[in-house]
C-alpha positions as CSV (number, residue, x, y, z in Angstrom):
1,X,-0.5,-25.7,-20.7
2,X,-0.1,-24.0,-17.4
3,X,-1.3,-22.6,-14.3
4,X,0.1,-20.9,-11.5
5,X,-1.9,-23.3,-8.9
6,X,-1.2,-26.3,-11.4
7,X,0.9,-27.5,-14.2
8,X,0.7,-30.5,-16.8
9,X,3.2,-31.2,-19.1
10,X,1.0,-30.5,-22.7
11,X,-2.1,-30.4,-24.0
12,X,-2.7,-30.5,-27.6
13,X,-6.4,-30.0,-27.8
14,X,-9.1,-29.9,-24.8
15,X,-12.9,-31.4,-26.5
16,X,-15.4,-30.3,-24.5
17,X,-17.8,-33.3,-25.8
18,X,-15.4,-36.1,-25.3
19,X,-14.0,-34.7,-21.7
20,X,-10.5,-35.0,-20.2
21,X,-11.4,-36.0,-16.6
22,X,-8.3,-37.7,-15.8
23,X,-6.3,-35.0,-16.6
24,X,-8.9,-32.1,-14.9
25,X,-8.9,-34.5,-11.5
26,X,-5.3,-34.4,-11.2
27,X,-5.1,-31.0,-10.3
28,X,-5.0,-29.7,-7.0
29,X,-7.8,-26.9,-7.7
30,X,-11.1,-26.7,-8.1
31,X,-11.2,-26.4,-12.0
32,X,-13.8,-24.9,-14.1
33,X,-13.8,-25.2,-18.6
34,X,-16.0,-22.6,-20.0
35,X,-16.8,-21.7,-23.5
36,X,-17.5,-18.7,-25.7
37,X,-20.6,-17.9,-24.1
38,X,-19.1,-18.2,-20.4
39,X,-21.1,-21.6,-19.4
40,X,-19.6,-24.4,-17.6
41,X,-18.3,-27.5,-20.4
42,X,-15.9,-29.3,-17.6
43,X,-15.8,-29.1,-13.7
44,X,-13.4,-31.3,-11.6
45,X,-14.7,-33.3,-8.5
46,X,-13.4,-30.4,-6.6
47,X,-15.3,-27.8,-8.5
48,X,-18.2,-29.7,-8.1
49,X,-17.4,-29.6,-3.9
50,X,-16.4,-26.1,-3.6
51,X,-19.9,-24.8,-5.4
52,X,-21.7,-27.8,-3.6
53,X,-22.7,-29.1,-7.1
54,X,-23.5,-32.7,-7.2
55,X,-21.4,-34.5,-10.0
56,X,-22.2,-33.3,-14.1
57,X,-24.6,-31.0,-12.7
58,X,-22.3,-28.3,-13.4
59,X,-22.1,-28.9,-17.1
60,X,-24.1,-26.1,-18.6
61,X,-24.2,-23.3,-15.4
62,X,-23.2,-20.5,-16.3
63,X,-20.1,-19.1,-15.2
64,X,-21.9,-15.5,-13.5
65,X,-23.8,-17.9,-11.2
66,X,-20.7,-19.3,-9.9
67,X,-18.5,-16.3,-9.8
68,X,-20.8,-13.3,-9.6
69,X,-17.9,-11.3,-8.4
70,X,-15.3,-12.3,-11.3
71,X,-11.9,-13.1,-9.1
72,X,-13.0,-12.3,-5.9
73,X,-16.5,-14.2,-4.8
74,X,-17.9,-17.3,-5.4
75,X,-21.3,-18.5,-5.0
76,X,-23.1,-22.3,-4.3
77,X,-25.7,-23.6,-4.8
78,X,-27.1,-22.5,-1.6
79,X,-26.4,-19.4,-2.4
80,X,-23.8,-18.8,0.1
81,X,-21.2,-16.4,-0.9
82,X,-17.3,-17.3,-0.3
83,X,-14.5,-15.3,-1.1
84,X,-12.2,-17.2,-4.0
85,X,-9.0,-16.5,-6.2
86,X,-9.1,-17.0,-9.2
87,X,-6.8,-17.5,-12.2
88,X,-7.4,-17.9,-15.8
89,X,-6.1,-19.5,-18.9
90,X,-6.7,-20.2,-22.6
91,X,-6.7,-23.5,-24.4
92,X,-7.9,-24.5,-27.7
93,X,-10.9,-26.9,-28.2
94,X,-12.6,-28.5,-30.9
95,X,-15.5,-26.3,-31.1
96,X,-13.7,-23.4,-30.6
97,X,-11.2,-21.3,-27.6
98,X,-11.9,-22.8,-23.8
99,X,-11.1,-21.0,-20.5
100,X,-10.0,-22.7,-17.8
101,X,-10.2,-21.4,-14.2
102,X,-9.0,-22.6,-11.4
103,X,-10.4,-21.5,-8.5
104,X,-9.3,-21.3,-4.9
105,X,-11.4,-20.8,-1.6
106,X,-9.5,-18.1,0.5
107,X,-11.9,-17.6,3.3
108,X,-9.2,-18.6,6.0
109,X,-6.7,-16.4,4.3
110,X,-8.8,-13.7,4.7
111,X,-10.0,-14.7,8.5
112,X,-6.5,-14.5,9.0
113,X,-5.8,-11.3,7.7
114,X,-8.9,-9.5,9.3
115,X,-7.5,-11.1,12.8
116,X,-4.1,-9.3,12.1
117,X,-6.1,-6.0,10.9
118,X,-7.7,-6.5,14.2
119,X,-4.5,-7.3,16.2
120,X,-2.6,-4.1,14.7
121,X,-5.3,-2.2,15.7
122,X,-5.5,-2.6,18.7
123,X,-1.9,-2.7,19.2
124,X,-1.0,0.4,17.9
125,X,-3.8,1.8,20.4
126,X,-1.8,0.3,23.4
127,X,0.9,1.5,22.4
128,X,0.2,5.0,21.2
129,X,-1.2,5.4,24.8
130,X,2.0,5.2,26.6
131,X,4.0,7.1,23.7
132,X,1.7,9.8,23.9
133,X,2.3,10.0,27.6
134,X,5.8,10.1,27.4
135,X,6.0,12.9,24.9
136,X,3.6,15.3,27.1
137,X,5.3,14.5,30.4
138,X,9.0,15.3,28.4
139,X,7.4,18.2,26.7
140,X,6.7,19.7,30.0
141,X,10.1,19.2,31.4
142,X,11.7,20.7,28.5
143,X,9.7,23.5,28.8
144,X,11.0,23.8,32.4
145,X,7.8,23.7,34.6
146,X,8.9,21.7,37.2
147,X,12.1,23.0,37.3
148,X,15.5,23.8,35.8
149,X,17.6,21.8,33.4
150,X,21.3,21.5,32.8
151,X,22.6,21.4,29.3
152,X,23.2,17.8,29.0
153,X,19.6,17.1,31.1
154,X,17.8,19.2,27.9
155,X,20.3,17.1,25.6
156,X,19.6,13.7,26.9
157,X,15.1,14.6,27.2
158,X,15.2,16.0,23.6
159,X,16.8,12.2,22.5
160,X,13.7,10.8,24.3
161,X,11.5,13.0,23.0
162,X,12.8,12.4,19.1
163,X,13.1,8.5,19.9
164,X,8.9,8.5,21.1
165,X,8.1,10.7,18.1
166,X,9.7,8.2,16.0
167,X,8.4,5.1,17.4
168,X,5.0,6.6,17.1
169,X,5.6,7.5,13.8
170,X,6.1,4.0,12.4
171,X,3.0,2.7,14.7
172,X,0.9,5.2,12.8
173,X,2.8,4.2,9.6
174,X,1.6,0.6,10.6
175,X,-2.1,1.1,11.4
176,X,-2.2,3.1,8.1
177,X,-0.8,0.5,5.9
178,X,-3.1,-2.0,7.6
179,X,-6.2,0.0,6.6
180,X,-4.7,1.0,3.2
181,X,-4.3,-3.0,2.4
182,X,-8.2,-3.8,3.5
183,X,-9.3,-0.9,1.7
184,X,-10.5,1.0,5.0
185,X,-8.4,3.9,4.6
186,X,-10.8,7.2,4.1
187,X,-10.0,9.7,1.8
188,X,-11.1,13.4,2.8
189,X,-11.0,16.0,-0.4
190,X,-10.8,19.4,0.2
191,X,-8.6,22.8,-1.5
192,X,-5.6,22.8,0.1
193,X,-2.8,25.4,-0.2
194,X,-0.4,23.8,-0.1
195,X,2.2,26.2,0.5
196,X,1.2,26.7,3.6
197,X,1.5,22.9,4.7
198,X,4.8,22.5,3.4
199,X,5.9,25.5,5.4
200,X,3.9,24.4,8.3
201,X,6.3,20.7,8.1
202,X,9.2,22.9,7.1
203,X,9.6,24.6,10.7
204,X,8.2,21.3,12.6
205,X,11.1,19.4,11.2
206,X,13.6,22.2,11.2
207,X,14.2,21.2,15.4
208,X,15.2,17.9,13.8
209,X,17.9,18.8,11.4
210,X,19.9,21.0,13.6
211,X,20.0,18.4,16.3
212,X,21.8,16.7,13.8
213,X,23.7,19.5,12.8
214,X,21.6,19.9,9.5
215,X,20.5,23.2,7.6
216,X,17.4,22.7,6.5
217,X,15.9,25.4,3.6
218,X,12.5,25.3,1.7
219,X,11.7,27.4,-1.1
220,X,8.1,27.9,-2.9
221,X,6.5,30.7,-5.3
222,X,5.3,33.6,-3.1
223,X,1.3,32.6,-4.1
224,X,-0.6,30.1,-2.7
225,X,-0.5,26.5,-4.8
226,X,-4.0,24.9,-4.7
227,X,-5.1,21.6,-4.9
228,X,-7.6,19.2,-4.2
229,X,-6.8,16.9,-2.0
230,X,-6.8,14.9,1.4
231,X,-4.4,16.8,3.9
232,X,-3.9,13.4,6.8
233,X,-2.4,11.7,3.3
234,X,-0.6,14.8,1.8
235,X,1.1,15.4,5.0
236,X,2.3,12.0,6.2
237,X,3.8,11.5,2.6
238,X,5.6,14.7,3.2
239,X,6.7,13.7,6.8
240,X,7.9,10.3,6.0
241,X,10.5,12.4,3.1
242,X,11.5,15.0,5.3
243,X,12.2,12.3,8.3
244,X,13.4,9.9,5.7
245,X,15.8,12.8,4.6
246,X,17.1,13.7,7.9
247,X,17.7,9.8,9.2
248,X,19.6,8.7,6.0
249,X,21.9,12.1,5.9
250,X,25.3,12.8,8.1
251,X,25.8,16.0,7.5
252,X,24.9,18.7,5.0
253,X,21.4,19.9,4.1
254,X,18.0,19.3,3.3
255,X,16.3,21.2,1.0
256,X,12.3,21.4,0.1
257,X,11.3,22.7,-2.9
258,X,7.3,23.1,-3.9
259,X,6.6,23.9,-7.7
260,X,3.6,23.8,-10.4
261,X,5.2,22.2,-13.4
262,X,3.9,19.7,-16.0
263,X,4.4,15.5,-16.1
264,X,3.4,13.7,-18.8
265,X,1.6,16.2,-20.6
266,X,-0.5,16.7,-16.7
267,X,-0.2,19.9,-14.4
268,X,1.2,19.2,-11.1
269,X,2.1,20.2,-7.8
270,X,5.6,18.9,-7.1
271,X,7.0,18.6,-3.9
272,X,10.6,17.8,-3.4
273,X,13.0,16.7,-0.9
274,X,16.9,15.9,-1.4
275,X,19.5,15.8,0.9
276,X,23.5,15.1,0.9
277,X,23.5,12.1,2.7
278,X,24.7,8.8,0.5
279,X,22.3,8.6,-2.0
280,X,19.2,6.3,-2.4
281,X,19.9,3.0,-1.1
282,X,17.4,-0.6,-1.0
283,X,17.8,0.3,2.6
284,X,16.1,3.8,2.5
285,X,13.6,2.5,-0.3
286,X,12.6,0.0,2.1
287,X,11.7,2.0,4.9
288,X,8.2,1.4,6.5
289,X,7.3,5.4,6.0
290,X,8.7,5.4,2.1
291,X,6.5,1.9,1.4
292,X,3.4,3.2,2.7
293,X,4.3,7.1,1.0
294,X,4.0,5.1,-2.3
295,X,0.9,3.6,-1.7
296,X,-1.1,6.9,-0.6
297,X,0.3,9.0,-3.9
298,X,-0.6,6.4,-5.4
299,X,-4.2,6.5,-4.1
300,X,-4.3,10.5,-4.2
301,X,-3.8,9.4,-8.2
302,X,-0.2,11.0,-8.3
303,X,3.0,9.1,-7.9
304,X,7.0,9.5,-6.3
305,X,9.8,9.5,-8.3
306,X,13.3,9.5,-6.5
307,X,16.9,10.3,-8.4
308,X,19.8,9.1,-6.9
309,X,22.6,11.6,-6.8
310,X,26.0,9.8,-6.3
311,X,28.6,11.0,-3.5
312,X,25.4,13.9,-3.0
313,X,22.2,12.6,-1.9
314,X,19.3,11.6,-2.8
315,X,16.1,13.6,-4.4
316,X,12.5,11.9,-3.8
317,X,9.6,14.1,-5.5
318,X,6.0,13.6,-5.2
319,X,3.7,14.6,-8.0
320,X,0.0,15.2,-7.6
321,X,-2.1,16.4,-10.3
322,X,-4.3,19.6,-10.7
323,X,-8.0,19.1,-11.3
């Protein structure tokens, strides 16, 4: 028998009346035996000093009282909550199948985590500051207010300008993912049309492609596609593509495509974006944007798929269903 916080060697049969202390002691968690109608049968002596139970008093609690919140709270005597992790296992018994959890306290793990969430936060505002700065005051030299530019001036401004957009780009990417992974992240439905957004991303990112000597084309039915939806996650899914598209590809094109079509037997809205650069690679899967693009489809209940095309590009579409 095994656990993934412990392991023994074997264990032929586990009697709940007769007990295996030594072997329950050994183990580096706080271990609870339950039977078929969920009550404690075993507890280990840190079991008993997690819950604040004193020893054999937690023969016969039921397991509810002790994790009220299956594999994420725990509760003591005192009635103080804690959060835990949890896992489970089966064993047999002589009077029948046993569970055995072992149970972990995780409350500096999450301290920790709510410091970083806290951290990033705050980070990402400091630096989104300055960024923001930097892309008004190059926005207004570009558009010549104080005075003229040269050719290679305009050139070496619209570098800055790309590099700030990017770098704020993956701080927004950042703060996102942070509230995505503590479950903070809002989601706003509304009808969308979403032809209108993809052309709307289509000309913002078009400035983009040619700098890199890029043609970039979208195509989409004449009518409106509508779907219910939140637009802040729709279009940073669709950003992080079109910029993944345009960093990963030399020369060539990018092209957009937005259809209704059917997965799985489900009506969609797909949006696609391929390019000719050198196909999908773990280094373009990996990106920051592409991570965190998975996680909101996945939260808007639809999903990406991506298609390598060898010595042509790649293809990454993004499915979301029609309600």
């Amino acid at each position: 028998m095994a656990t993934d916080f412990g392991k023994t060697d074997h264990v032929d049969t586990l009697d709940a009346e007769d007990g295996v202390g030594s072997l329950l002691e050994s183990m580096p968690d706080a271990i609870l035996v339950a039977d078929a109608g969920e009550r404690v049968v075993q507890a280990n002596h840190l079991a008993c000093a997690l819950f604040a139970y004193a020893a054999g008093e937690l023969r016969g609690v039921p397991l509810a009282s002790l994790l009220p919140g299956g594999a994420h709270r725990g509760l003591r005597q005192d009635g103080s909550e804690f959060p835990v992790e949890v896992r489970r296992s089966s064993m047999p018994g002589a009077l029948g199948p046993l569970q055995l959890y072992a149970v972990r306290d995780i409350t500096e793990l999450v301290k920790a985590g709510q410091a970083k969430d806290r951290f990033l936060a705050s980070m990402s505002h400091e630096l989104r500051t300055p960024l923001n700065a930097i892309l008004g005051f190059t926005g207004t030299m570009l558009m010549q207010l104080p005075g003229p530019l040269n050719e290679e001036q305009e050139k070496q401004l619209r570098t800055v300008q790309s590099s700030a957009r990017h770098l704020l780009s993956l701080i927004n990417d950042l703060l996102d993912l942070t509230k995505l992974g503590s479950g903070q992240l809002e989601l706003h439905l509304e009808p969308l049309n979403c032809r209108a957004i993809v052309e709307e991303l289509a000309l913002v990112f078009r400035p983009q492609a040619r700098q890199k000597g890029l043609l970039l084309q979208w195509r989409a039915p004449q009518e409106a596609l509508m779907l219910r939806t939140d637009r802040r996650a729709l279009q940073q899914i669709l950003m992080n593509l079109m910029r993944n598209a345009i960093k990963f590809t030399e020369r060539g094109e990018i092209n957009i495509g937005l259809e209704r079509s059917y997965l799985e037997g489900q009506s969609v809205v797909q949006v696609s974006v391929s390019d000719t650069g050198g196909g999908v690679t773990e280094d373009s899967l990996q990106q920051l944007g592409i991570h965190l693009s998975h996680k909101l489809a996945a939260l808007l209940n639809g999903s990406i798929r991506y298609f390598d095309k060898p010595g042509n590009g790649s293809i990454f579409v993004l499915s979301l269903p029609v309600e």
